[in-house]
C-alpha angles and dihedrals in degrees: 000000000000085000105060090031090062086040092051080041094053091035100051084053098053076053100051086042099052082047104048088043091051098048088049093055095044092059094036086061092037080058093049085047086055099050099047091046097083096038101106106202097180094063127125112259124250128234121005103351121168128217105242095185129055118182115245114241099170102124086212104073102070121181093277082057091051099038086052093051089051090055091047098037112026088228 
């Protein structure tokens, strides 16, 4: 009788933990979520921000040109 009832008792503690850990992780990611929410990354940047990328417009570099200099590059 001693037995079942310390095997209901350890098991009924792995139960409250995995609950209570889970609980605890799923409001610790919904307060990540919260925190992120606001944070706009597409805005425009402030202060003196340069443009990195500039479109190509040479008519001479067609796709095979591009997909080449991918393969080469990694860009």
């Amino acid at each position: 009788m001693k037995n079942g009832i310390r095997i209901i008792w350890h098991t009924l503690k792995v139960f409250i933990l995995f609950t209570g850990s889970t609980i605890l992780f799923y409001y610790g990611i919904m307060w990540i979520s919260e925190e992120y929410e606001g944070y706009h990354r597409y805005d425009e940047p402030e202060g003196a921000a340069v443009k990195v990328y500039s479109s190509i417009t040479n008519e001479e570099s067609n796709w095979y040109d591009r997909l080449l200099f991918f393969y080469m590059n990694g860009e």
